[in-house]
C-alpha positions as CSV (number, residue, x, y, z in Angstrom):
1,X,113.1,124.8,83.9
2,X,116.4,122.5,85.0
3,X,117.3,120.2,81.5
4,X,119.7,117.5,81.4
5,X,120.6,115.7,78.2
6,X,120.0,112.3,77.3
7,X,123.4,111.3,77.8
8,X,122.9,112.6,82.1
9,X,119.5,110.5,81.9
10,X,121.1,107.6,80.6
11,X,123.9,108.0,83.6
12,X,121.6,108.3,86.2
13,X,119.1,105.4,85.1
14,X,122.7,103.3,84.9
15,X,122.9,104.3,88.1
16,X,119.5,103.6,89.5
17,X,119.8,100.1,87.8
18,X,123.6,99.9,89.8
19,X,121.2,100.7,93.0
20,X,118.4,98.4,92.1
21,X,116.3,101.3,92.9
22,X,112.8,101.4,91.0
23,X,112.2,103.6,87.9
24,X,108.8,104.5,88.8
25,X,109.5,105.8,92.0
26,X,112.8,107.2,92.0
27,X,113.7,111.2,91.9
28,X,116.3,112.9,91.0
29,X,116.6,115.6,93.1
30,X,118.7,119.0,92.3
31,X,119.6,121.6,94.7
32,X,122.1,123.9,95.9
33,X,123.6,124.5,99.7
34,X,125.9,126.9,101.1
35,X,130.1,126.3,100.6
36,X,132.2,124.9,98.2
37,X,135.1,127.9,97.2
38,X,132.6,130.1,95.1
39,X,129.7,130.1,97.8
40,X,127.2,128.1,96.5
41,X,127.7,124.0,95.6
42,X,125.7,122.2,93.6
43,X,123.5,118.8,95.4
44,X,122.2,115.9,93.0
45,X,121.0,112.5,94.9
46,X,118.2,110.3,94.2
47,X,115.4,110.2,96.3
48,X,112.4,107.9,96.6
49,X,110.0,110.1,98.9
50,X,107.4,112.6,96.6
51,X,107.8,116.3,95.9
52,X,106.9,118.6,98.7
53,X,104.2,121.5,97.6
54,X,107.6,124.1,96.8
55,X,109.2,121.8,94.6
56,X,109.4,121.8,90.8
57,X,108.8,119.3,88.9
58,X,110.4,118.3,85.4
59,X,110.9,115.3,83.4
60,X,113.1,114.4,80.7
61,X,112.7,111.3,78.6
62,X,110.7,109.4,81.6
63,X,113.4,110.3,84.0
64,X,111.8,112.9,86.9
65,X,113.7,115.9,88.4
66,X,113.2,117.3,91.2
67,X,114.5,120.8,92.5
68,X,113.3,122.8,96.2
69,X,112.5,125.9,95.5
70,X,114.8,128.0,96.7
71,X,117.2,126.3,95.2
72,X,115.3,127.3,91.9
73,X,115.4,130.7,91.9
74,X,119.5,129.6,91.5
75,X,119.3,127.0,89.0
76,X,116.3,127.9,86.5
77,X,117.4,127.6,82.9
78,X,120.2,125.1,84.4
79,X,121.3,122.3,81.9
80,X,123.2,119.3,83.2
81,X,125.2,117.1,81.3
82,X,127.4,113.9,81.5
83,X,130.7,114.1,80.5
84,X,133.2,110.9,79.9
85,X,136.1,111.9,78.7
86,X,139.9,111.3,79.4
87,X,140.0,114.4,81.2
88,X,137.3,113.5,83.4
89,X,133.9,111.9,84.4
90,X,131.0,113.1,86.3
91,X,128.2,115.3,85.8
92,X,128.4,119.0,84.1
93,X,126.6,122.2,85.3
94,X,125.7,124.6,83.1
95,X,124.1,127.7,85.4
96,X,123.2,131.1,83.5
97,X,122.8,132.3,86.7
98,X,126.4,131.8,87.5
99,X,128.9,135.3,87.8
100,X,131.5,132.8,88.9
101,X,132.6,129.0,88.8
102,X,135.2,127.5,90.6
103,X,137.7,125.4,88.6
104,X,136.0,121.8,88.9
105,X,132.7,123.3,88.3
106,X,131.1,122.1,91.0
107,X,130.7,125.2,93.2
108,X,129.0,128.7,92.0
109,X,128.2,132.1,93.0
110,X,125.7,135.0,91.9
């Protein structure tokens, strides 16, 4: 299972409004890809098209997440935060399958 708190749900339906994308319809998809300075980087984008057979499907306070899966078997038990702070703004991974994070946390390796 991929989490995010309520404070990443109420970021990304922010967002969605921003977008004027509908609620009922919209995705957000998880995932990783090859690069980034550990090996792996994380990909978040919203998406309007519907789950393919492979992906998982969770949903957290009305708000659906979507994640391939291969990119699973990187990310289950995943949390993802919002952080905005002075230090910084954006989203926060938290991977227990992680050995290693690069310094802006938004690369990974296993």
């Amino acid at each position: 299972m991929i989490t995010i708190t309520p404070k990443a749900v109420s970021e990304v339906k922010k967002i969605m409004d921003e977008q004027k994308l509908a609620f009922d319809n919209t995705l957000l998809r998880i995932g990783v890809q090859g690069g980034g300075c550990s090996g792996f980087s994380y990909m978040m984008g919203l998406d309007q098209t519907a789950p393919g057979q492979e992906d998982k499907v969770f949903e957290s306070d009305g708000l659906k997440v979507v994640c391939d899966g291969k990119s699973f078997l990187y990310l289950s038990g995943m949390s993802i935060d919002f952080n905005d702070s002075i230090n910084g703004r954006g989203f926060v991974f938290n991977n227990p399958n992680a050995q290693r994070s690069c310094g802006c946390g938004t690369s990974f390796s296993v």
